[in-house]
N, C-alpha and C positions, 0 to 999 in steps of 0.2 A: 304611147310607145310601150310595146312589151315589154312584161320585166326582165327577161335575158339583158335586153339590146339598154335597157336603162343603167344595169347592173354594170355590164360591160363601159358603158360611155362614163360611169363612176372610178371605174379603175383605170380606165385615159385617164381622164380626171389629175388622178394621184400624181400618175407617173408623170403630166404633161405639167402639175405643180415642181417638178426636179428639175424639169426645165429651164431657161434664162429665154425665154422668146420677144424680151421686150423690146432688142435692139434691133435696126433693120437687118432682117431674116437673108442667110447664107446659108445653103446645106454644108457646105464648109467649116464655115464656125460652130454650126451643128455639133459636125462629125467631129471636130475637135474639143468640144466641150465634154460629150461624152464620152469621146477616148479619154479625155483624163479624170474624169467622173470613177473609170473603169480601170485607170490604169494599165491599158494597153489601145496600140492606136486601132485607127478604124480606118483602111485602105480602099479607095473603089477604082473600080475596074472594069473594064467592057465585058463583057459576056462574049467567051467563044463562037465563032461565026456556027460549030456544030450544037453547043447547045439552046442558042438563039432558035435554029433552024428545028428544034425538036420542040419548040413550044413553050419554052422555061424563059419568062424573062425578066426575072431576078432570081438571088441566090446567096444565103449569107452563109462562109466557112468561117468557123470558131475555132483556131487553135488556142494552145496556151498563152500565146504570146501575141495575138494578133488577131482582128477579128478584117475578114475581106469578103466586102459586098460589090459581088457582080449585076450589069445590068444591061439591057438590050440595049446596047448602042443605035440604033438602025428606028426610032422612033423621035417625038419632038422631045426639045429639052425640057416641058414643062412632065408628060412622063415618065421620063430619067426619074425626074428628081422624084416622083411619086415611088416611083419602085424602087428607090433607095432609103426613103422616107420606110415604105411598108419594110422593108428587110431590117431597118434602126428598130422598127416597130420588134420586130421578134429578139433582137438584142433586148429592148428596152423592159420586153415581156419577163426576159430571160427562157425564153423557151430552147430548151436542151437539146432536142430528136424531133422526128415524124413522128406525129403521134402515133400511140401503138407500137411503140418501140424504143427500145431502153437500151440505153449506152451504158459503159461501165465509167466515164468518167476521162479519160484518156485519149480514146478517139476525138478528133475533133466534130464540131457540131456541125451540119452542112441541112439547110434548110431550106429548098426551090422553090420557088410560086409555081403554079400551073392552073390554078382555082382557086376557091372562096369559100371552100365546103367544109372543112374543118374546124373547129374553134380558136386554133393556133393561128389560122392564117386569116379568121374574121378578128381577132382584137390586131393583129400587125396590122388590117388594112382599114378599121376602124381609127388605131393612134393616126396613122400614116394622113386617114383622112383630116383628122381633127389637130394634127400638125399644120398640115398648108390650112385649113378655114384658119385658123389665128394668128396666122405668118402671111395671108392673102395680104393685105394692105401695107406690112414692113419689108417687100424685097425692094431689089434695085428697079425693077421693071413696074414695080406698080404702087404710081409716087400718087396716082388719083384713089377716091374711095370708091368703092366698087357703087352699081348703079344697077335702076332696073329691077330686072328678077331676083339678082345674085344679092344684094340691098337687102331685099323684103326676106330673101331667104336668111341669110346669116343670123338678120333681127329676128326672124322668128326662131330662130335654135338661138340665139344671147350670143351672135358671135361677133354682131355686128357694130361699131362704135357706139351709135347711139340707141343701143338695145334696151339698157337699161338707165339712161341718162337721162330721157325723154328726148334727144336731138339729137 
C-alpha cells in the first residue's frame, strides 16, 4: 500500500476511533450521534431533481446552526447511504471549502461530489468506505456474516470478525 493511501487509512483510523459503531449500525443513529458530538443537527434530504440531473449526487451545506446533507434519491438505498456516509466523511474531516478556495468563515460551507480527484473528497470517500466495511455485518439487513469473496476480502484488510482471532 502506498504511503499516501497508508497515511490516509491512519487518519480514518482516528476519526473512525470517535465513533460508537459497536451497536447494530443505523445511518440514523449515526447522524445523531454526530450531531450531538457537534452540537448542531445533521438533516438529510433528497437532492434537487435539477442538481441530480447535473451530475452531483451528494452535497453537504454547513451553516452555523445546521449542517444538511443532500443526496440522489433516484439510486438503491444501499447508495443513499454511501453518499451520505461520504458527505459525514467531509463533516467528520472538517473540511471548510473546495479546495483552492477560502472562505472567510461566515459563508456557509457547501461541498458537491462529482469525482474522486481531490484530496478532500478521497479521505470523505475513503472514511465513507471504511464506515460501512465495519458496519457490513451490524445493520438490520445483514444479520448473516458476510461469505465468499467479500469473507477473504475484509480478512485480508483486518475487517473481518475472525481476522485476527484466528476463526
Amino acid at each position: 500500500m502506498p504511503y499516501r493511501n497508508l497515511n490516509l487509512r491512519k487518519r480514518c483510523e482516528t476519526i473512525l476511533g470517535h465513533l460508537d459503531l459497536s451497536r447494530p449500525f443505523s445511518l440514523e443513529n449515526l447522524c445523531t450521534d454526530i450531531a450531538e458530538q457537534r452540537g448542531r443537527p445533521i438533516r438529510l434530504h433528497p437532492l434537487p431533481k435539477e442538481a441530480a440531473e447535473s451530475g452531483v449526487c451528494g452535497l453537504w451545506v454547513g451553516t452555523a446552526g445546521v449542517d444538511y446533507v443532500f443526496y440522489e434519491a433516484q439510486t438503491t438505498p444501499l447508495h443513499r447511504e454511501h453518499i451520505v456516509l461520504h458527505e459525514i466523511g467531509h463533516i467528520l474531516f472538517g473540511h471548510h471549502s473546495l479546495e483552492g478556495e477560502e472562505t472567510d468563515g461566515k459563508a456557509p460551507v457547501v461541498l458537491g461530489r462529482t469525482n474522486y480527484t481531490t484530496r478532500q473528497e478521497q479521505e470523505a470517500e475513503m472514511l465513507a468506505s471504511m464506515i460501512r466495511m465495519r458496519t457490513a455485518g451490524n445493520g438490520p439487513q445483514s444479520r448473516t456474516a458476510p461469505r465468499g469473496a467479500l469473507a477473504r476480502l475484509e480478512s485480508a484488510m483486518g475487517y473481518g470478525r475472525g481476522a485476527h482471532d484466528g476463526g
